[in-house]
N, C-alpha and C positions, 0 to 999 in steps of 0.2 A: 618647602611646599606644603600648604595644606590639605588635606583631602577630606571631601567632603562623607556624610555619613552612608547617601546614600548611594556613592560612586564606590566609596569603601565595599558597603554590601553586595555590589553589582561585581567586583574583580574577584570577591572573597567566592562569589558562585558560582563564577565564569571557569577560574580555575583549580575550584576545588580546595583552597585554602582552609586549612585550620581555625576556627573561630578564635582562639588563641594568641591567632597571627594578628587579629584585626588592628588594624592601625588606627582609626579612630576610640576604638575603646579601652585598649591596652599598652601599657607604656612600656619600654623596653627592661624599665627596671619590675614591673610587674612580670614580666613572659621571664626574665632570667630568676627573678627567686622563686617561680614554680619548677627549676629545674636542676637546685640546688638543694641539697641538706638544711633546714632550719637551723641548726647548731651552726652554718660555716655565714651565716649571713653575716655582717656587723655594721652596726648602728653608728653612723657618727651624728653621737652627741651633743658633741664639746661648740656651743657657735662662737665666733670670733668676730660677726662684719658690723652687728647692731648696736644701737644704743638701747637698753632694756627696757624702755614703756615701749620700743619698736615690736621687738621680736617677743617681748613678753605676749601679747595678745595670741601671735601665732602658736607660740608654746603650750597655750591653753589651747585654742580653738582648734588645732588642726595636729597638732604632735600630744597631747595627751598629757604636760607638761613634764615630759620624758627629756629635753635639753637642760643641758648645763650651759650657763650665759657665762662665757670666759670671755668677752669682748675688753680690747687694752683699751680703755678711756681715751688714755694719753693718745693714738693713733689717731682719733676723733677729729676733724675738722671741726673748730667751733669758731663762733661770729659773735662780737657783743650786740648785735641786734635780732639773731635768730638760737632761740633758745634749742639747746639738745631735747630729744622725743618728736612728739606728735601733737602737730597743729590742725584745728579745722578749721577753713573759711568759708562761712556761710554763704552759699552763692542762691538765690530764688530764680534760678533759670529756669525753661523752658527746652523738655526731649523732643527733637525732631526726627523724622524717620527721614532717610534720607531714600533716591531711588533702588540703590542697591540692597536695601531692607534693611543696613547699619542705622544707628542714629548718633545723633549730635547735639551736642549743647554750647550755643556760641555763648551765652552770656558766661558761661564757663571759662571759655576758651578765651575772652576779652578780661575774665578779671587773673589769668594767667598771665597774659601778656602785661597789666599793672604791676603784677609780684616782682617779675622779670628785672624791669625795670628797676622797679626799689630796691632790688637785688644790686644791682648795677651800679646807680646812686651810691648806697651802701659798699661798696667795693669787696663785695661778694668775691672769696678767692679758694673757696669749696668749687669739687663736679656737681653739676647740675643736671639731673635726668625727669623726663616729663613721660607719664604713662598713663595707657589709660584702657581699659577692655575694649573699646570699640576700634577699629580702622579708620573711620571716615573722622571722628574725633581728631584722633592725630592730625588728620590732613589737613583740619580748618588750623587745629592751633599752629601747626607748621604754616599754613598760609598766611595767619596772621603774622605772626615772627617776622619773615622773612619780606612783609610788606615794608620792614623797617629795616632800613640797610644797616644803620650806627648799631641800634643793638644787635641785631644777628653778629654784627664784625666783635661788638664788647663779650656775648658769648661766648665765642667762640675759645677764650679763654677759659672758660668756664669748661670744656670738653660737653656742650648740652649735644645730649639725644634723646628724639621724642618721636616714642612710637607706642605699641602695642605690649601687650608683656609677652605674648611670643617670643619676640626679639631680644625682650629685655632677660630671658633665662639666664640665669650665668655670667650675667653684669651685675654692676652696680656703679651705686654713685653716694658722694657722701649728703648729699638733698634732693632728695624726690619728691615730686609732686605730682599727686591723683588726683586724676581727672577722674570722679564718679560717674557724670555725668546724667544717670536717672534723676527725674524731678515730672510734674505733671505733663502729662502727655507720653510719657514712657508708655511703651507698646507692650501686649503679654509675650511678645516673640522675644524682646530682649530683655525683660526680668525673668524668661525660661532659660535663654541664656547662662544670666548671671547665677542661677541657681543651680546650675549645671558643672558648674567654674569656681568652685573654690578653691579648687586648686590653681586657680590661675592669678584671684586674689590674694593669696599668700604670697606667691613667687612677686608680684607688685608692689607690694608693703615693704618684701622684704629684702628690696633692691635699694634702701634707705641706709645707710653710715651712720651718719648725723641724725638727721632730720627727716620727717615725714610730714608733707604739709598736702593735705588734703583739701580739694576744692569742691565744694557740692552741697546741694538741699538738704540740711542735715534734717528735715523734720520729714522727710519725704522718706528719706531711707534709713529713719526711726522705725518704719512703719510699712518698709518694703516687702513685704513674704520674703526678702533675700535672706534667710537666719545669719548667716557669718556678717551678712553689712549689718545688721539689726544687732549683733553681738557688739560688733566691733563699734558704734553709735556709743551702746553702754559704756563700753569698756573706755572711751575718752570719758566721758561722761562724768566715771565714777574716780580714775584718777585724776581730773581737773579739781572736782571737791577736793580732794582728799590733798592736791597741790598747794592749795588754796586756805585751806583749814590753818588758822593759828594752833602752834599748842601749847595751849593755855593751862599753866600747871603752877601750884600753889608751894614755892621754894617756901616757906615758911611751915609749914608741915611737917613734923617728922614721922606720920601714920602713910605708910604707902598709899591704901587704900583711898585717901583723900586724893593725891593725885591722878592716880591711874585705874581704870577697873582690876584689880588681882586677883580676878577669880580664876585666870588660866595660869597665873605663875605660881614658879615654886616657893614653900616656905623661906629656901637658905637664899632667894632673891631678896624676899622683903627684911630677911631676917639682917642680913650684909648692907642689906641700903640703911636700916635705923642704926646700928652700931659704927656706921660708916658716918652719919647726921652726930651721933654721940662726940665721934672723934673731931668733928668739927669741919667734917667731908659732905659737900651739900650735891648727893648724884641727881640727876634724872635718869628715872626709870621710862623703862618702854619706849626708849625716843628712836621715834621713825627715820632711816637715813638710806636712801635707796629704796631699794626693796625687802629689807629687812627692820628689825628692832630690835636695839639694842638691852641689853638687858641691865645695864647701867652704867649711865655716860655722865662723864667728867668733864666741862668745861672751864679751863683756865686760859683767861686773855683768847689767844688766838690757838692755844693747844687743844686738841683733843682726846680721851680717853676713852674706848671700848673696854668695859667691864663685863666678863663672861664668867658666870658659876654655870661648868659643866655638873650636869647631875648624872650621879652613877650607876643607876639601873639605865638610863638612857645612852650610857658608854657602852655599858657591859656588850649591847647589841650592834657596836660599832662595827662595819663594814667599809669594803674600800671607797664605795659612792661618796659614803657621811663623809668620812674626812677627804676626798675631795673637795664635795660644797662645802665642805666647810674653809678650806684652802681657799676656793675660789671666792668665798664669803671677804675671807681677811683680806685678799689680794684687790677687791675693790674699794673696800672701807682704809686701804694703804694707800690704794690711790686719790682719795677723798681726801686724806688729809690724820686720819685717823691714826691711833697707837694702839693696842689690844693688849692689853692683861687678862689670862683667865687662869680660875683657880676652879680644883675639884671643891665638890660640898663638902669632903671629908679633911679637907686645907682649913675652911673657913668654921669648920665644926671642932677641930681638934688642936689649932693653933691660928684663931682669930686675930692677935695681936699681930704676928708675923706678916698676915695678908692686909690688916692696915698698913703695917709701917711701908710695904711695897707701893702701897698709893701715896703714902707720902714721901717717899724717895722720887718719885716721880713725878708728885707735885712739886719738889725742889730739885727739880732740876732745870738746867737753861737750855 
């Protein structure tokens, strides 16, 4: 049950209630850690449910990027026609206010019900969940849905549920699809709303497995006063470039500097990659793979090599966080396909022959 703000205020004064107590403003896990020791609280971390351009955004926007992405790839639902991460589909609808003062967006809601379908066609065998911040929303794309007997019956395989993110707390599904729904005609009641609700945004996004396929006027909620939609616009924005981006690098070089900018890396980086070109070892430096970069990557045929010079003032200050991510680092680039060799600087400073021949031991191997 909902309660509204001002029925809330009206029982909080009727019966003398604690402001504390308020149901509308305060969440249960807010009223319990004012009642507890700061030292007995603990944080879970560690996420497990997303695919990392998913929950990466919330990590940033809403957690401070305080989590560790441990998510098992391998769990993953994948489709060869629906790529892993975050899709937007441009939709130029039109917000309606409906009687109840929710609003609606049907051209939204009709090029949902097209996905659906394609979904279908393609024999989509991922959960499918449809969300969206409005009420009345749900109810059109549910009404549309269910106009059509065959798909609603083909869904149904699908486990689809489409509602609010109220309901969606504590679910998921491995493809979800947001309903934004703001576009011209949006009332200032419901972008006071949305602006009220980031946290209800998060919980939305981050009811995605797989995939997050987003529906709505991307140029509208460029430019919405919403900051986390405004954020979050960027944030595809700037990984779609950066998906996009060849990288364009000059094997025939043996100066780092020509291929890569080096002004953040270390000397015994560049110093390993030319002695490594010497030996007849051709690395790429800096290659982007996930959400990382590697510090120098080994391509043979279809094998891969992660090359790591740890640096030794940057150990000395080793904690148990670092070598976590760092754990969790290797355990994704394992699941990618990857092999990891790393050596300290004082390996490659003191006994450089020894730390080639390891790279050619493993370039000859089957």
């Amino acid at each position: 049950m909902l309660l509204q703000k001002k029925q809330d205020a009206y029982l909080i004064q009727k019966y003398g209630i604690e402001l504390d107590w308020s149901y509308s403003s305060s969440s249960l896990y807010n009223l319990a850690s004012t009642l507890v020791n700061a030292k007995h609280v603990v944080h879970l971390r560690d996420h497990h449910r997303c695919y990392k351009d998913i929950i990466e955004f919330s990590n940033k926007e809403f957690y401070n990027g305080k989590l560790r992405i441990a998510t098992d790839y391998n769990k993953l639902k994948r489709n060869n026609e629906i790529s892993l991460g975050i899709q937007w589909k441009n939709v130029l609808g039109r917000t309606e206010r409906a009687l109840t003062g929710s609003v609606y967006n049907l051209a939204e809601a009709e090029e949902i019900e097209k996905f659906l379908k394609w979904l279908v066609r393609n024999q989509y065998k991922g959960t499918i969940g449809i969300v969206t911040p409005f009420r009345i929303q749900a109810e059109k794309i549910q009404d549309i849905i269910e106009r059509n007997e065959e798909l609603t019956e083909k869904l149904s395989k699908n486990d689809l549920m489409i509602d609010t993110v109220h309901k969606f707390q504590g679910d998921e599904r491995d493809l979800i699809i947001f309903s934004a729904v703001i576009s011209e005609g949006t009332t200032q009641g419901a972008l006071g709303f949305l602006k009220s609700t980031g946290n209800l945004f998060n919980v939305a996004i981050t009811r995605a497995r797989s995939t997050l396929y987003v529906v709505g006027d991307l140029e509208y909620c460029r430019t919405c006063g919403v900051s986390y939609m405004e954020h979050f616009v960027k944030y595809i924005e700037t990984f779609n470039e950066k998906a996009h981006k060849e990288y364009d690098i000059n094997m025939d070089s043996e100066e780092y500097s020509d291929i890569v900018d080096d002004s953040q890396v270390s000397e015994w980086e560049k110093y390993f990659y030319k002695k490594l070109r010497q030996a007849g070892i051709k690395t790429i430096p800096q290659l982007p793979v996930d959400k990382y970069k590697l510090d120098l990557a080994l391509l043979i045929d279809d094998r891969k090599l992660d090359i790591e010079i740890d640096g030794e003032m940057y150990h000395k200050s080793w904690n148990g966080e670092l070598c976590y991510r760092d754990q969790l680092r290797n355990q994704r680039l394992i699941e990618q396909g990857w092999n990891i060799k790393r050596f300290w600087v004082y390996q490659i400073r003191d006994n450089l022959d020894w730390c080639i021949r390891e790279i050619e031991n493993w370039i000859k191997q089957k």
